[in-house]
C-alpha positions in Angstrom: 39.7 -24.1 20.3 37.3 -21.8 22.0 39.0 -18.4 20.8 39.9 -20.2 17.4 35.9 -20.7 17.2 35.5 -17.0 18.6 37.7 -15.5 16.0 36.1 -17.6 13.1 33.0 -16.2 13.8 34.2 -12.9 14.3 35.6 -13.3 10.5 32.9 -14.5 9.3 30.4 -11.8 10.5 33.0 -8.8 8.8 32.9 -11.1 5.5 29.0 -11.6 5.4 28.6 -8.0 6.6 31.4 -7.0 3.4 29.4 -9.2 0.7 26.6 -7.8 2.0 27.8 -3.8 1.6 29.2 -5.0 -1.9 25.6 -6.2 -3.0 23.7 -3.5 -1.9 26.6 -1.1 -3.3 26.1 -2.9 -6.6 22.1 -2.5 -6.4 22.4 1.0 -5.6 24.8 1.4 -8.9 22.8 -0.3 -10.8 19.8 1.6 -9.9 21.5 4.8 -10.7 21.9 4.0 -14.2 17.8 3.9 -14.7 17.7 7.3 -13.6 18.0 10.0 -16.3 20.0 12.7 -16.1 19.9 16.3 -17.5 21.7 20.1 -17.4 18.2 21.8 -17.3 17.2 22.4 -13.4 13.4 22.5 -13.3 10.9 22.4 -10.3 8.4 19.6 -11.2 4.9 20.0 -10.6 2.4 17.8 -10.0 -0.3 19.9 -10.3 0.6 20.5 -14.2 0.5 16.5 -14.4 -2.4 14.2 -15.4 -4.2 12.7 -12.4 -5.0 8.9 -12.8 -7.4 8.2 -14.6 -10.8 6.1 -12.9 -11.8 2.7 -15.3 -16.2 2.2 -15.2 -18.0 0.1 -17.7 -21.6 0.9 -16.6 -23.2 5.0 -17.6 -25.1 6.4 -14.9 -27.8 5.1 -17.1 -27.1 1.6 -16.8 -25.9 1.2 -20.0 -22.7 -0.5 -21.3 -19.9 2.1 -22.6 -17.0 0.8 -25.3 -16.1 -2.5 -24.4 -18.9 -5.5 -23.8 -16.2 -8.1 -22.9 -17.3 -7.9 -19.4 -20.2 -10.6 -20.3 -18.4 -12.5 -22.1 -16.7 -13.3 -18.6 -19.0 -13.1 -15.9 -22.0 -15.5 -16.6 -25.9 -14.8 -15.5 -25.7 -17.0 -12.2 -22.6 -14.3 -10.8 -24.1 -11.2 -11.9 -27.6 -12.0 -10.5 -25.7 -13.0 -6.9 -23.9 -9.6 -7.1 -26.9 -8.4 -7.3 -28.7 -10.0 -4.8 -26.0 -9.5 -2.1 -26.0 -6.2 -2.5 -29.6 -5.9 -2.5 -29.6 -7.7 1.0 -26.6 -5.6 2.5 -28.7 -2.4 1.1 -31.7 -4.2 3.5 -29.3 -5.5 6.2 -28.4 -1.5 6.5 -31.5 -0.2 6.6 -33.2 -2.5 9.0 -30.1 -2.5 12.2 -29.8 1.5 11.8 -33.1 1.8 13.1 -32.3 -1.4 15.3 -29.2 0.8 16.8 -31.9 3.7 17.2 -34.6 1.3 19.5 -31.5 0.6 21.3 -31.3 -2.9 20.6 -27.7 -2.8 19.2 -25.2 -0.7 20.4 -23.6 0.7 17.3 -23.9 0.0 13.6 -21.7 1.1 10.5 -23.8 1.3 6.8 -22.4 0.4 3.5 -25.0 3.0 1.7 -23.4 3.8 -1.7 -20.6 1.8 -1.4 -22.2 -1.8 -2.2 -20.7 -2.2 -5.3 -16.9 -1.5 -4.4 -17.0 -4.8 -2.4 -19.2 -6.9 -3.5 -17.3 -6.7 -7.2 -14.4 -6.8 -5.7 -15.4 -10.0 -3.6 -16.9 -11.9 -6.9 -13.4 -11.7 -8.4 -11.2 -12.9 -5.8 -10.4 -16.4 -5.0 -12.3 -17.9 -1.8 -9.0 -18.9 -0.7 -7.5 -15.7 -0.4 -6.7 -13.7 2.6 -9.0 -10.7 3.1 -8.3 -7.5 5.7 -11.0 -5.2 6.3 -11.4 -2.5 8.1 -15.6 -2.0 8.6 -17.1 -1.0 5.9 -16.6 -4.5 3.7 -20.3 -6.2 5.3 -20.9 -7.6 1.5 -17.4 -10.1 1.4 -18.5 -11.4 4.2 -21.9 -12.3 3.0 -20.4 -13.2 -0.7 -18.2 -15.9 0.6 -21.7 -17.1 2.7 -21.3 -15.3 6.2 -25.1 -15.8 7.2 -27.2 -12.8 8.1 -27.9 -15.3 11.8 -23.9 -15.0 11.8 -23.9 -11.3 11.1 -26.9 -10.7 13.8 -25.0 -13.0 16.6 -22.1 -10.7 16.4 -23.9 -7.8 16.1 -25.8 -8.8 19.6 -22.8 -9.8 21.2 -24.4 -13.4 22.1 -23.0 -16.7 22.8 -23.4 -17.3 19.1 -21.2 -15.0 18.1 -17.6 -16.4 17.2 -15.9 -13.5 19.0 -17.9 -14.3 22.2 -18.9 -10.5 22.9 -15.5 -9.2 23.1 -15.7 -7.1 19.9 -18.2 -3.8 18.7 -20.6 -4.6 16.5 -20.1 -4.9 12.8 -15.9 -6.0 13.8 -16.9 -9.5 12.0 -14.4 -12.1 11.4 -14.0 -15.7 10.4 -11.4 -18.1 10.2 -13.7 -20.3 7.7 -14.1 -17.7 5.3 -10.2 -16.5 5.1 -11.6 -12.9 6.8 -9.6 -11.7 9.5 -11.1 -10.0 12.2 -11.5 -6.2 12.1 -10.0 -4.3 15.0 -11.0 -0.7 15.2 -7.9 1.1 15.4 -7.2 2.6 11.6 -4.5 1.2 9.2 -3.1 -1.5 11.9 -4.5 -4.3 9.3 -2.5 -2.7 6.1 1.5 -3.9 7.6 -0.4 -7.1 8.9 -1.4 -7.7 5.4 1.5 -7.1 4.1 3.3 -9.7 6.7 0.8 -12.5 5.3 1.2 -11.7 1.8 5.3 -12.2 2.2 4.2 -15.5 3.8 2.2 -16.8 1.0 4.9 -15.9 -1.6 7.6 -17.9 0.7 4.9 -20.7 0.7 4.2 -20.3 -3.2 0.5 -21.2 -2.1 -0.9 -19.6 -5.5 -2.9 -17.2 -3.1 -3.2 -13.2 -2.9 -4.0 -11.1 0.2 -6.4 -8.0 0.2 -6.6 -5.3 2.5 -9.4 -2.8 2.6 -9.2 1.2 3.9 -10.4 4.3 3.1 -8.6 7.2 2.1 -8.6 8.7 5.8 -6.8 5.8 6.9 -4.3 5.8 4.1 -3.0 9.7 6.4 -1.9 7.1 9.1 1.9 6.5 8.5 0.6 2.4 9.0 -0.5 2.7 5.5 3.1 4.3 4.2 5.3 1.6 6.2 3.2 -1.0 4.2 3.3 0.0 0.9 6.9 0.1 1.6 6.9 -2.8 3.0 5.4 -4.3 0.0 7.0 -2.8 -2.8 10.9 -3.6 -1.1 9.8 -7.5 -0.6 7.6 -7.8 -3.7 4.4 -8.9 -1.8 1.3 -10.1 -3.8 -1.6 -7.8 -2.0 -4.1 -5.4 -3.3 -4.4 -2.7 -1.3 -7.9 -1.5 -1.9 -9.0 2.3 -1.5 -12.5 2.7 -0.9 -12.0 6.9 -1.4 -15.8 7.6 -0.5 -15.1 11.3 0.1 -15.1 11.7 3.8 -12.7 10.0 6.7 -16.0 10.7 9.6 -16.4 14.4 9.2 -13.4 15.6 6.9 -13.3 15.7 3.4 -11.0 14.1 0.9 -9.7 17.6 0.3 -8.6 18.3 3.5 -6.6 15.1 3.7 -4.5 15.2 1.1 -3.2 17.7 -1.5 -2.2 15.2 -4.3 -3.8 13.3 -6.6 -5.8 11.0 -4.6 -4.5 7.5 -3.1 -3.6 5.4 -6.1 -0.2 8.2 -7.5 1.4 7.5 -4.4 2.1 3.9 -5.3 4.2 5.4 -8.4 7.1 7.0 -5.8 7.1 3.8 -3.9 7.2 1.1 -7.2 3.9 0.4 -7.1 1.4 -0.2 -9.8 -2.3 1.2 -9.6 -5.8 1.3 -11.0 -8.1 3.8 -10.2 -12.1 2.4 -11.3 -15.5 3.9 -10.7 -16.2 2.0 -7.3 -19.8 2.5 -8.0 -19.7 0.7 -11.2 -19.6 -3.3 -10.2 -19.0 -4.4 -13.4 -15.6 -1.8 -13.2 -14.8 -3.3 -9.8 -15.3 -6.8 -10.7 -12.3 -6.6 -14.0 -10.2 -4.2 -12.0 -9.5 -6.7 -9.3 -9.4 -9.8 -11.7 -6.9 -7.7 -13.9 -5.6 -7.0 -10.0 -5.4 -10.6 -8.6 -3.8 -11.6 -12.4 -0.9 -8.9 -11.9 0.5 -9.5 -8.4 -0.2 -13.2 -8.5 2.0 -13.2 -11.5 4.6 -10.6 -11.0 4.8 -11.1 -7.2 4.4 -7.3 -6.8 1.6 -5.3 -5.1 -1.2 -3.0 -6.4 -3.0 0.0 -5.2 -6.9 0.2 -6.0 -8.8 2.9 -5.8 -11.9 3.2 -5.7 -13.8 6.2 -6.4 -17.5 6.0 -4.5 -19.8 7.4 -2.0 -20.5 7.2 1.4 -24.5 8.2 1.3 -25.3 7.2 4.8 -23.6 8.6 8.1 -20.2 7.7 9.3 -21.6 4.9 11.5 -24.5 5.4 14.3 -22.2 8.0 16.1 -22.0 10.7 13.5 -24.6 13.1 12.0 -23.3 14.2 8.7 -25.8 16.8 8.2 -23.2 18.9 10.0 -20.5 18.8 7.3 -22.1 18.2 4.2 -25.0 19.2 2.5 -28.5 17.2 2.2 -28.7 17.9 -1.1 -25.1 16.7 -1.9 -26.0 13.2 -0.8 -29.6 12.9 -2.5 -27.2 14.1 -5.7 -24.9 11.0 -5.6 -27.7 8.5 -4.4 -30.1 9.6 -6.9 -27.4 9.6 -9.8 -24.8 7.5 -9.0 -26.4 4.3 -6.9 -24.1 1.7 -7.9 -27.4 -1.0 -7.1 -29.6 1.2 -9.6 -27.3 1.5 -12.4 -26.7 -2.5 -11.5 -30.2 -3.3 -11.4 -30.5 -0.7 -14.9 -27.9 -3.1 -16.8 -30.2 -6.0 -15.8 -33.5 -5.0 -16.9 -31.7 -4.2 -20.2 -30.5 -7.0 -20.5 -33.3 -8.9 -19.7 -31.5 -10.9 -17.1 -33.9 -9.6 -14.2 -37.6 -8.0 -13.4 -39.3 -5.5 -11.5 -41.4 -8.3 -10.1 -38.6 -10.2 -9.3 -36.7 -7.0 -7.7 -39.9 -6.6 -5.3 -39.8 -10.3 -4.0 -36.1 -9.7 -3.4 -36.0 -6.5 -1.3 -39.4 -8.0 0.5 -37.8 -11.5 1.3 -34.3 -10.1 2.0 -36.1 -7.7 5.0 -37.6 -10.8 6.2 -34.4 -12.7 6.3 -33.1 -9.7 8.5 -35.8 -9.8 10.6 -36.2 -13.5 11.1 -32.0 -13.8 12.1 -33.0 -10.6 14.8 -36.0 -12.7 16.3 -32.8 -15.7 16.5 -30.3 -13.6 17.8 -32.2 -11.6 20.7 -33.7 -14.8 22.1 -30.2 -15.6 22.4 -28.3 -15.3 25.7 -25.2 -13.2 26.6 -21.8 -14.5 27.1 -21.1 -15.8 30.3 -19.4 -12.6 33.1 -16.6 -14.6 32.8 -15.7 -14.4 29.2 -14.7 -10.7 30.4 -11.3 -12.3 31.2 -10.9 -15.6 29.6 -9.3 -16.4 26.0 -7.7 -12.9 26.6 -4.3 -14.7 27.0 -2.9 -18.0 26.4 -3.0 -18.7 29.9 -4.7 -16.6 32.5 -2.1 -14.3 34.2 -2.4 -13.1 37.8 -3.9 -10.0 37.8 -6.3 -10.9 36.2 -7.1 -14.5 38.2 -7.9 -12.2 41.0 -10.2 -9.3 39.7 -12.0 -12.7 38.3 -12.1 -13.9 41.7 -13.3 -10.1 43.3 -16.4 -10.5 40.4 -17.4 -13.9 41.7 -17.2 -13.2 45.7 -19.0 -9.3 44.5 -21.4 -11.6 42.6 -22.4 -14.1 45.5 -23.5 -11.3 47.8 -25.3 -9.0 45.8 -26.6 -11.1 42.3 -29.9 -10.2 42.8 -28.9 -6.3 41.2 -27.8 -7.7 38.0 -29.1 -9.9 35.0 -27.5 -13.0 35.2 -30.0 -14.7 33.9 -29.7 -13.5 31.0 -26.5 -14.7 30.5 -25.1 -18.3 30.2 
């Protein structure tokens, strides 16, 4: 009985491994016949090709162009909280850059020019859904009501902060607010979006995941294995390009040599939209058009979008060494997706200049008032250094916790444990 089991499985492995060469034979035949064929040989070019082309709704004026449907869709109560969220992330930014300066933080990443691409994007998307960031997405946070005492705790590293001082500064995450926590390495969230988005369609949960990157990250061959990823198993996620010209100091020219991020989804199957990611408005129907197609179709969907990164890579970097002054007065001066925002407004009667004043002063003040919270804070207890690393604590690392608390006994009185709980 033994071998006769043996042998049966042995036949059934060649027969299953047979049906399985005779499906994909018949896939691959039937994927032949789409393809055209022809007797003239030609080189194609993609430089003689159309690039995509980028969807905006707003002029640099503030003004509607062609279509108005996009109030006949968002009502006043949305568009004045886009608004205000990115008027407060525009304050957040300001305030902890010079905070990282004093010293008082460590490090700090600004959104500067690139409020709109997420905060639009954020309005459209369900609460429910799954977001992936990578560290420049502050304003879906505070859209789906991250407070700014929150954003301050992690910032500080303090016993407040949900991460318990184990991450950098600005790596927020949340379980509550379906925002998974950013790790610094680039493009290592784009396959793990992908691996949650196959798991909501198996669950059929009526929910989308979105992953955020720039175009620097999309050079990392993370971001190729996950668009393939998702195009073979038909995974509802948006990946969303925020192309804001530079990956830290190099230039969107010097990292690629096609036409931007969104074409390469056409080799791989995968449908695009390029939009103005400066243009809320743009941002906000591009993903609901987004979240509408792969919801449906059970496909994926490159966005791109097309903005500016006005401030400095992050605290670390001085972009006056690779780019002009001059260059970035031109985009914040003409292109500031809050102005042209706040523009649309006024016009439409829907905000004030008085109103704008209170907002910027009482949005500092809300900054200021969650610093004073978060610096009378204490630090994480020493021994977070090596708890909730593993499940359960291995060896090694039981007795460097044990060398800490025997160096600690003798000579406490060098270091600031009071300052920590």
């Amino acid at each position: 009985m033994i071998v006769y089991s043996k042998l049966w499985r042995a036949a059934s492995t060649v027969l299953s491994a047979r049906q399985i060469s005779v499906s994909r034979l018949a896939k691959l035949s039937s994927t032949s016949k789409l393809h055209n064929f022809t007797n003239e040989l030609e080189v194609i070019d993609p430089t003689e090709n159309p690039s995509v082309v980028a969807y905006k709704i707003l002029g640099d004026n503030g003004t509607i162009q062609g279509n108005e449907s996009y109030f006949t869709q968002v009502d006043t109560e949305t568009n004045l909280k886009m608004y205000k969220v990115m008027v407060e992330l525009s304050e957040m930014d300001k305030v902890m850059y010079e905070a990282q300066r004093q010293g008082r933080i460590s490090f700090y990443m600004t959104s500067s020019g690139e409020e709109g691409s997420h905060v639009g994007s954020a309005a459209a998307l369900d609460p429910e859904d799954l977001v992936y960031a990578q560290y420049r997405e502050t304003g879906v946070l505070m859209w789906r009501g991250f407070t700014m005492e929150q954003m301050m705790d992690q910032l500080y590293g303090n016993i407040g902060s949900s991460d318990k001082g184990k991450q950098m500064p600005v790596h927020y995450g949340s379980k509550e607010h379906n925002f998974v926590t950013i790790s610094s390495p680039l493009a290592t969230q784009l396959p793990q979006a992908v691996g949650s988005a196959y798991a909501y369609k198996m669950k059929k949960n009526g929910k989308i995941v979105i992953v955020y990157f720039g175009e620097g990250a999309a050079s990392e061959g993370d971001a190729f294995s996950a668009l393939n990823f998702a195009s073979t198993l038909e995974c509802p996620v948006i990946f969303f390009c925020r192309n804001n010209g530079y990956a830290i100091s190099t230039p969107a020219s010097e990292q690629y040599g096609g036409d931007g991020i969104a074409a390469r989804g056409f080799g791989l199957g995968i449908s695009a939209i390029r939009v103005d990611g400066n243009d809320v408005c743009a941002v906000y129907n591009a993903i609901t058009k987004a979240r509408e197609y792969v919801l449906t179709n059970n496909r994926p969907l490159i966005l791109e979008a097309m903005t500016y990164r006005v401030g400095h890579h992050s605290t670390s970097d001085d972009s006056t060494a690779y780019r002009s002054k001059s260059e970035v007065q031109e985009y914040e001066l003409n292109n500031n997706p809050i102005q042209r925002f706040k523009t649309l407004l006024l016009q439409r009667k829907l905000w004030s200049e008085e109103q704008d004043k209170e907002l910027k002063k009482q949005s500092k003040q809300v900054v200021l008032d969650a610093i004073k919270k978060s610096e009378s804070k204490q630090k994480p207890s020493w021994k977070e250094m090596f708890q909730d690393v593993y499940h359960d604590m291995p060896q090694h690392l039981t007795d460097q916790m044990k060398e800490v608390e025997d160096h600690l006994k003798i000579y406490k009185e060098h270091y600031p444990l009071k300052n920590h709980a």
